[in-house]
C-alpha positions as CSV (number, residue, x, y, z in Angstrom):
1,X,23.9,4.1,6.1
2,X,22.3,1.0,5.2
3,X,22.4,-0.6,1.9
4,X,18.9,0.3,0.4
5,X,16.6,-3.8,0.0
6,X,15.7,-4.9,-3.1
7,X,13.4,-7.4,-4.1
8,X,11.9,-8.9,-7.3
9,X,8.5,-9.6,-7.9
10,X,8.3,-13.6,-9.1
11,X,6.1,-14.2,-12.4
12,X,3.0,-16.0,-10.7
13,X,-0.5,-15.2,-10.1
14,X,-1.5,-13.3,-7.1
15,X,-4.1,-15.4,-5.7
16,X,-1.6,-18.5,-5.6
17,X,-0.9,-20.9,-2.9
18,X,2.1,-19.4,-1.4
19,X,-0.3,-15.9,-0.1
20,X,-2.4,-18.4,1.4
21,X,0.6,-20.4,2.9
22,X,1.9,-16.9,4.4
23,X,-1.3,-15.6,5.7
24,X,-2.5,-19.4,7.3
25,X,1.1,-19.3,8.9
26,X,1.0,-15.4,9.7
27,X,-2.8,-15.1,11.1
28,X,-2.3,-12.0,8.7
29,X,-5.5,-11.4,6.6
30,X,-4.7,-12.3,3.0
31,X,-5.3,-8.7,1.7
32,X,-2.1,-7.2,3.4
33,X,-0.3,-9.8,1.2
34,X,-2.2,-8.8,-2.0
35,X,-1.4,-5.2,-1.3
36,X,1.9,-5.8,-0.9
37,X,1.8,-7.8,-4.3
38,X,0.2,-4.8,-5.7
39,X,2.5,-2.3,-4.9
40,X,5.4,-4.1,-5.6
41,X,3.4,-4.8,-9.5
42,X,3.0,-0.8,-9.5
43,X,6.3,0.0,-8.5
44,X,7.3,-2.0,-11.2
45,X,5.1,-0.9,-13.9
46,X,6.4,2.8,-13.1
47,X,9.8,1.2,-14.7
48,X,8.5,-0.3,-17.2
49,X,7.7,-3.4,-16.0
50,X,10.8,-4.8,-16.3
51,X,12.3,-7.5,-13.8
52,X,14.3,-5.8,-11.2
53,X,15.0,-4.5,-7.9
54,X,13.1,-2.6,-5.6
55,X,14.6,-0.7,-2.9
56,X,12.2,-0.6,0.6
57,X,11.3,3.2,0.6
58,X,10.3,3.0,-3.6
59,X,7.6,-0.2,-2.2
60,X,6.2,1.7,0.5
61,X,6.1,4.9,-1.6
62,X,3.8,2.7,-4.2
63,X,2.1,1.4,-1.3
64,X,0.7,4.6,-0.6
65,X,-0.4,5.1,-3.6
66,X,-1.8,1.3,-4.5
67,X,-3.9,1.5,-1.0
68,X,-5.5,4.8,-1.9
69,X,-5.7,4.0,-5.3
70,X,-7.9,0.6,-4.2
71,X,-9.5,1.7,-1.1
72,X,-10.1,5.4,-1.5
73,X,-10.3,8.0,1.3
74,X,-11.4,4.6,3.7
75,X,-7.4,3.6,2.7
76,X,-6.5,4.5,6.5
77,X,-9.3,2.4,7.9
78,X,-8.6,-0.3,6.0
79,X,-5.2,-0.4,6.1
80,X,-5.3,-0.4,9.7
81,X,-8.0,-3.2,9.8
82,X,-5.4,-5.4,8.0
83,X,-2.4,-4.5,9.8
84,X,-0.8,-2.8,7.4
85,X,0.5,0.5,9.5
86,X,4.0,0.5,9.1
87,X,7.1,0.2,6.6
88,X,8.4,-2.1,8.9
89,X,4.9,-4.6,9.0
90,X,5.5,-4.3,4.8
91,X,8.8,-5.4,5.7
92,X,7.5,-8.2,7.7
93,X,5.2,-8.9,4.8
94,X,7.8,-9.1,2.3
95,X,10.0,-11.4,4.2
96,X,7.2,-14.0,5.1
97,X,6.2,-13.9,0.9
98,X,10.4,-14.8,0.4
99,X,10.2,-17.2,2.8
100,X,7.8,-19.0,0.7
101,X,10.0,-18.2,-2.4
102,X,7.4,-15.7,-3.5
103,X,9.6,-12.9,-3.9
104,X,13.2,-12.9,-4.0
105,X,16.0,-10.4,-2.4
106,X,19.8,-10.0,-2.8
107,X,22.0,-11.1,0.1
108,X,23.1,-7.4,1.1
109,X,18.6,-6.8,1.8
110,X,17.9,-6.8,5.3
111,X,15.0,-6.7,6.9
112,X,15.3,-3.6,9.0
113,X,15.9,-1.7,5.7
114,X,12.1,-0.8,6.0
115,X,12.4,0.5,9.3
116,X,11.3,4.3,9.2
117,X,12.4,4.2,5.7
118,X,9.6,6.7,4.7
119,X,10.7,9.1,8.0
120,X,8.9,10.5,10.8
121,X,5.8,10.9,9.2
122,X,5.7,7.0,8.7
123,X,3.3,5.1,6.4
124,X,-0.3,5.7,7.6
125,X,0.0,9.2,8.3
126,X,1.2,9.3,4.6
127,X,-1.9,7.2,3.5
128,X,-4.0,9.3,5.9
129,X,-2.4,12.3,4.1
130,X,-3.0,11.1,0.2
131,X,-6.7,9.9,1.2
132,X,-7.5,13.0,2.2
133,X,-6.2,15.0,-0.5
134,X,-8.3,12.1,-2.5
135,X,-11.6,12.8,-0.8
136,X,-10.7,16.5,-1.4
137,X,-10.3,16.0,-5.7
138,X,-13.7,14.3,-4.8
139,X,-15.7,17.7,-3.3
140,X,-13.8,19.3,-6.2
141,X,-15.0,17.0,-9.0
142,X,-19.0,17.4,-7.1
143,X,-18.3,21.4,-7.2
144,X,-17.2,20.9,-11.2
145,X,-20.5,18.7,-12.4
146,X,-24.0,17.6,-11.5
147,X,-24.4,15.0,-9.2
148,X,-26.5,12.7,-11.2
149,X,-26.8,10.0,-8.1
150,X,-29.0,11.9,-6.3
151,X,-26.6,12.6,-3.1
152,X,-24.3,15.0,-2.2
153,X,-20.1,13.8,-2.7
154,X,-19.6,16.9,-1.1
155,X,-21.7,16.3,1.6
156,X,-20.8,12.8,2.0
157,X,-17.0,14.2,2.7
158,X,-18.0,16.9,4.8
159,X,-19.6,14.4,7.3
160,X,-16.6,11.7,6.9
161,X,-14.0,14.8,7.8
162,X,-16.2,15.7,10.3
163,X,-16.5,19.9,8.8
164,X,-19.9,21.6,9.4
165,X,-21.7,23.8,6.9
Protein backbone atom coordinates (compact mmCIF):
# COMPACT_ATOMS: atom_id res chain seq x y z
CA UNK A 1 0.00 0.00 0.00
CA UNK A 2 0.94 3.38 -0.69
CA UNK A 3 2.20 5.88 1.67
CA UNK A 4 -0.98 8.02 2.37
CA UNK A 5 0.04 12.32 0.72
CA UNK A 6 0.23 14.96 2.78
CA UNK A 7 0.24 18.46 2.20
CA UNK A 8 0.23 21.79 4.11
CA UNK A 9 -1.90 24.65 3.51
CA UNK A 10 0.68 27.85 3.15
CA UNK A 11 -0.45 31.02 5.23
CA UNK A 12 -1.62 33.42 2.27
CA UNK A 13 -4.86 34.70 1.02
CA UNK A 14 -6.93 32.76 -1.24
CA UNK A 15 -7.53 35.09 -3.96
CA UNK A 16 -3.58 35.53 -4.41
CA UNK A 17 -1.54 35.54 -7.56
CA UNK A 18 -0.39 32.04 -7.50
CA UNK A 19 -4.54 30.62 -8.10
CA UNK A 20 -4.52 32.91 -10.87
CA UNK A 21 -1.05 31.69 -12.17
CA UNK A 22 -2.44 27.96 -11.90
CA UNK A 23 -5.70 28.43 -13.42
CA UNK A 24 -4.13 30.95 -16.60
CA UNK A 25 -1.61 28.02 -17.03
CA UNK A 26 -4.19 25.16 -16.33
CA UNK A 27 -7.33 26.61 -18.50
CA UNK A 28 -8.93 25.34 -15.16
CA UNK A 29 -11.69 27.86 -13.94
CA UNK A 30 -10.32 29.50 -10.82
CA UNK A 31 -13.14 28.11 -8.55
CA UNK A 32 -11.81 24.40 -8.63
CA UNK A 33 -8.63 26.01 -7.06
CA UNK A 34 -10.56 27.91 -4.45
CA UNK A 35 -12.48 24.74 -3.60
CA UNK A 36 -9.54 22.96 -3.23
CA UNK A 37 -8.15 25.88 -0.89
CA UNK A 38 -11.32 25.45 0.94
CA UNK A 39 -11.33 22.05 1.75
CA UNK A 40 -7.87 21.82 2.49
CA UNK A 41 -8.79 25.27 5.23
CA UNK A 42 -11.77 22.86 6.47
CA UNK A 43 -9.92 19.83 6.78
CA UNK A 44 -7.70 21.70 8.80
CA UNK A 45 -9.98 23.55 11.04
CA UNK A 46 -11.52 20.01 11.89
CA UNK A 47 -7.82 19.71 13.69
CA UNK A 48 -7.71 22.65 15.10
CA UNK A 49 -6.32 24.64 12.67
CA UNK A 50 -3.09 23.74 13.32
CA UNK A 51 -0.23 23.56 10.49
CA UNK A 52 0.07 20.01 9.38
CA UNK A 53 -0.40 17.33 7.04
CA UNK A 54 -3.17 16.20 5.09
CA UNK A 55 -3.41 12.78 3.82
CA UNK A 56 -5.45 12.64 0.08
CA UNK A 57 -8.57 10.67 1.10
CA UNK A 58 -9.06 13.29 4.54
CA UNK A 59 -8.98 16.38 1.42
CA UNK A 60 -11.38 14.77 -0.65
CA UNK A 61 -13.55 13.67 2.28
CA UNK A 62 -13.71 17.63 3.22
CA UNK A 63 -14.16 18.27 -0.30
CA UNK A 64 -17.36 16.73 -0.17
CA UNK A 65 -18.42 18.38 2.38
CA UNK A 66 -16.98 22.14 1.52
CA UNK A 67 -18.77 21.68 -2.13
CA UNK A 68 -22.15 20.96 -0.59
CA UNK A 69 -21.61 23.11 2.12
CA UNK A 70 -21.01 26.18 -0.69
CA UNK A 71 -23.05 25.06 -3.50
CA UNK A 72 -25.93 23.17 -2.02
CA UNK A 73 -27.96 20.34 -3.69
CA UNK A 74 -26.57 22.19 -7.29
CA UNK A 75 -22.92 20.87 -5.67
CA UNK A 76 -22.91 18.00 -8.47
CA UNK A 77 -23.72 20.48 -11.27
CA UNK A 78 -21.28 22.66 -10.36
CA UNK A 79 -18.69 20.57 -9.53
CA UNK A 80 -18.90 19.05 -12.79
CA UNK A 81 -19.04 22.54 -14.59
CA UNK A 82 -15.60 23.17 -13.00
CA UNK A 83 -14.04 20.00 -13.55
CA UNK A 84 -13.84 18.94 -10.33
CA UNK A 85 -15.19 15.13 -10.68
CA UNK A 86 -12.55 13.10 -9.34
CA UNK A 87 -9.96 12.54 -6.46
CA UNK A 88 -7.55 12.28 -8.92
CA UNK A 89 -8.46 15.96 -10.84
CA UNK A 90 -8.07 17.28 -6.88
CA UNK A 91 -4.95 15.61 -7.11
CA UNK A 92 -4.08 17.37 -10.23
CA UNK A 93 -5.27 20.53 -8.60
CA UNK A 94 -3.05 20.15 -5.63
CA UNK A 95 -0.03 19.53 -7.54
CA UNK A 96 -0.39 22.52 -10.08
CA UNK A 97 -1.06 24.87 -6.53
CA UNK A 98 2.70 23.16 -5.27
CA UNK A 99 4.08 23.86 -8.33
CA UNK A 100 3.48 27.39 -7.73
CA UNK A 101 4.78 26.88 -4.10
CA UNK A 102 1.12 27.31 -2.92
CA UNK A 103 0.98 24.32 -0.95
CA UNK A 104 3.69 22.12 0.08
CA UNK A 105 4.06 18.18 0.32
CA UNK A 106 6.65 15.72 1.82
CA UNK A 107 8.91 13.84 -0.57
CA UNK A 108 7.20 10.27 0.17
CA UNK A 109 3.53 12.32 -1.47
CA UNK A 110 2.76 11.19 -4.75
CA UNK A 111 0.52 12.18 -6.96
CA UNK A 112 -1.33 9.03 -7.66
CA UNK A 113 -2.04 8.86 -3.85
CA UNK A 114 -5.57 10.44 -4.92
CA UNK A 115 -6.32 7.94 -7.32
CA UNK A 116 -9.61 6.15 -6.16
CA UNK A 117 -8.60 7.15 -2.76
CA UNK A 118 -12.34 7.57 -1.69
CA UNK A 119 -13.18 3.87 -3.54
CA UNK A 120 -15.55 2.80 -6.01
CA UNK A 121 -18.11 5.08 -5.35
CA UNK A 122 -15.57 7.94 -6.24
CA UNK A 123 -16.05 11.68 -5.57
CA UNK A 124 -19.15 12.97 -7.40
CA UNK A 125 -21.23 10.16 -6.64
CA UNK A 126 -20.31 10.98 -3.06
CA UNK A 127 -21.20 14.71 -3.62
CA UNK A 128 -24.21 13.57 -5.62
CA UNK A 129 -25.02 11.44 -2.48
CA UNK A 130 -24.46 14.34 0.44
CA UNK A 131 -26.51 16.90 -1.87
CA UNK A 132 -29.20 14.88 -1.90
CA UNK A 133 -29.47 14.03 1.50
CA UNK A 134 -29.03 18.13 1.76
CA UNK A 135 -31.98 18.88 -0.38
CA UNK A 136 -33.80 16.16 1.67
CA UNK A 137 -33.00 18.18 5.45
CA UNK A 138 -34.42 20.90 3.12
CA UNK A 139 -38.20 19.19 2.40
CA UNK A 140 -37.83 18.32 6.12
CA UNK A 141 -37.11 21.79 7.45
CA UNK A 142 -40.41 23.11 4.85
CA UNK A 143 -42.46 20.10 6.49
CA UNK A 144 -41.16 21.57 10.26
CA UNK A 145 -42.20 25.50 9.65
CA UNK A 146 -44.08 27.95 7.48
CA UNK A 147 -42.75 28.90 4.44
CA UNK A 148 -42.72 32.59 4.77
CA UNK A 149 -41.27 33.18 0.97
CA UNK A 150 -44.26 32.45 -0.49
CA UNK A 151 -43.06 29.11 -2.50
CA UNK A 152 -42.88 25.77 -1.85
CA UNK A 153 -38.92 24.23 -0.68
CA UNK A 154 -40.75 21.17 -0.87
CA UNK A 155 -42.02 21.62 -4.10
CA UNK A 156 -38.99 23.16 -5.42
CA UNK A 157 -37.12 19.62 -4.56
CA UNK A 158 -39.77 17.55 -5.75
CA UNK A 159 -39.36 19.04 -9.24
CA UNK A 160 -35.27 19.21 -9.04
CA UNK A 161 -35.44 15.17 -8.03
CA UNK A 162 -37.74 14.82 -10.54
CA UNK A 163 -40.71 12.90 -7.82
CA UNK A 164 -44.40 13.61 -8.73
CA UNK A 165 -47.13 14.30 -6.15
Amino acid sequence: MADPVSISVAVEPAEDEKLRVCAEKSGRPLEAYRLVLRALDRALTTAGGKRRHVEAEELCRSLVEEAVDSYGFLAPLTLTEIGVVTCRRVGQLVYELVAEDRLQTSTKDRREHFDDVLGPVGLLARVTIAAREHLSRLVLLEKRCDCEAGYSVGGLAKKLLGETS
